[in-house]
C-alpha positions as CSV (number, residue, x, y, z in Angstrom):
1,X,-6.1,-18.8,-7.3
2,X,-6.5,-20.2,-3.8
3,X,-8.5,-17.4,-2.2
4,X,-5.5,-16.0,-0.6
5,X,-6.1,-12.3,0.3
6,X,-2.8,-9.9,1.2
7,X,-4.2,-6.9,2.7
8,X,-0.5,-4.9,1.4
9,X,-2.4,-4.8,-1.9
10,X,-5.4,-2.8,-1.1
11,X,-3.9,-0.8,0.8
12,X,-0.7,-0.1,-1.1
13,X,-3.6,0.9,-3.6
14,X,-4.8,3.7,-1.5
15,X,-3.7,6.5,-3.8
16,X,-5.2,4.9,-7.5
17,X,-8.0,3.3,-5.3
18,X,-9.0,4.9,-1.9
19,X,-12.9,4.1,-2.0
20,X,-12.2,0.2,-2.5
21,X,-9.2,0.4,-0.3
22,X,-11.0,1.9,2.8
23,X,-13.9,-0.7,2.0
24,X,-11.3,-3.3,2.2
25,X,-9.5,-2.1,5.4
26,X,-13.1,-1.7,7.5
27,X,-13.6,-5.4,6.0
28,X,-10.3,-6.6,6.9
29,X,-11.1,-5.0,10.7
30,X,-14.2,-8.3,11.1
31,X,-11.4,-10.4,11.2
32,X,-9.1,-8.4,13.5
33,X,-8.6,-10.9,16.2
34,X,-7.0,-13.1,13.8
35,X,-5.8,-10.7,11.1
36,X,-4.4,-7.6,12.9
37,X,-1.0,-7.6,15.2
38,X,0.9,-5.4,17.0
39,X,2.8,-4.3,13.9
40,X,-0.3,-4.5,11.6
41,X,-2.2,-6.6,9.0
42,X,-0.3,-10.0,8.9
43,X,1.1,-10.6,5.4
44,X,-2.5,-13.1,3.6
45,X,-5.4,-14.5,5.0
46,X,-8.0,-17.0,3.4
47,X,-11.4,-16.7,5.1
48,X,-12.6,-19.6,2.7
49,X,-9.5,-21.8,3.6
50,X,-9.6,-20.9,7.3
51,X,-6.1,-19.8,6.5
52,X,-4.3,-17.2,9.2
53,X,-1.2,-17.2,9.5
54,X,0.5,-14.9,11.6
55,X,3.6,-13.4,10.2
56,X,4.8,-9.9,8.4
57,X,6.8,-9.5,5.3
58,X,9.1,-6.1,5.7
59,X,9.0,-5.5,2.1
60,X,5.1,-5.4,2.1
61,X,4.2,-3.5,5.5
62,X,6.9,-0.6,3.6
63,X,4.5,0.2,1.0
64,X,1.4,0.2,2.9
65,X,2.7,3.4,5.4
66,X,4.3,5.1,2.0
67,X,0.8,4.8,0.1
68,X,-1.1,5.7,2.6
69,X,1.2,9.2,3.2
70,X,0.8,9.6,-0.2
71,X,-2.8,9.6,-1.1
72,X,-3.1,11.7,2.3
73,X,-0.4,14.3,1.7
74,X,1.8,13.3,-1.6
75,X,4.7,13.9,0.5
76,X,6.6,11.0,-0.7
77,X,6.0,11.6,-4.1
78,X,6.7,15.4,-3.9
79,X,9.8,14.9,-2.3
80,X,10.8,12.1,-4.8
81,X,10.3,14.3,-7.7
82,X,11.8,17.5,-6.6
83,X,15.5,15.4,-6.6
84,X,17.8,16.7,-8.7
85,X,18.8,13.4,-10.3
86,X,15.4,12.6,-10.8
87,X,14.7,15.7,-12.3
88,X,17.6,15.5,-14.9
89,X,16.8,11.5,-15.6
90,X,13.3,12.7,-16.3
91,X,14.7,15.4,-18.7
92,X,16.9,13.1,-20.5
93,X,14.5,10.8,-21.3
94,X,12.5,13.3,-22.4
95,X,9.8,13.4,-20.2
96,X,8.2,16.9,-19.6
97,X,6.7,17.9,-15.9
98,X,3.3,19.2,-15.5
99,X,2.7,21.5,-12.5
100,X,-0.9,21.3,-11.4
């Protein structure tokens, strides 16, 4: 472990974790000038290491806006599950869904 922090992990925790993941975000904001573009969190920073570079991976800035929509709304989720062929995968590997 270097230190490296990848904001994509708390905040693709926002659902499991949304106390600690908003804590993270407003901490991540003190380093905005180096950390924050025009498309969002770069992809790791090391405060320790003086370490900021400034580049996005795709496949983490995806799950960042899905989380979030999800611990706001579930809308991703809900419209996952209410597929039909995830609905009859569940059922045939015996899963059973709980309606809360």
């Amino acid at each position: 472990d270097k230190g490296i922090i990848s904001p994509t992990a708390a905040l693709s925790s926002m659902p499991f974790t949304p106390k600690e993941s908003l804590q993270a975000v407003r901490g991540f904001y003190k380093y905005s000038d180096k950390l924050l573009g025009p498309a969002g969190f770069y992809d790791a920073f090391s405060v320790e290491l003086d370490f900021w570079p400034q580049r996005y991976l795709a496949i983490d800035q995806g799950p960042i806006i899905i989380m979030i929509e999800n611990y706001r709304t579930g809308l991703l989720w809900d419209l996952f599950m209410s597929a039909p062929e995830v609905q009859a995968g569940l059922n045939k590997l015996g899963f059973q869904i709980i309606n809360n």
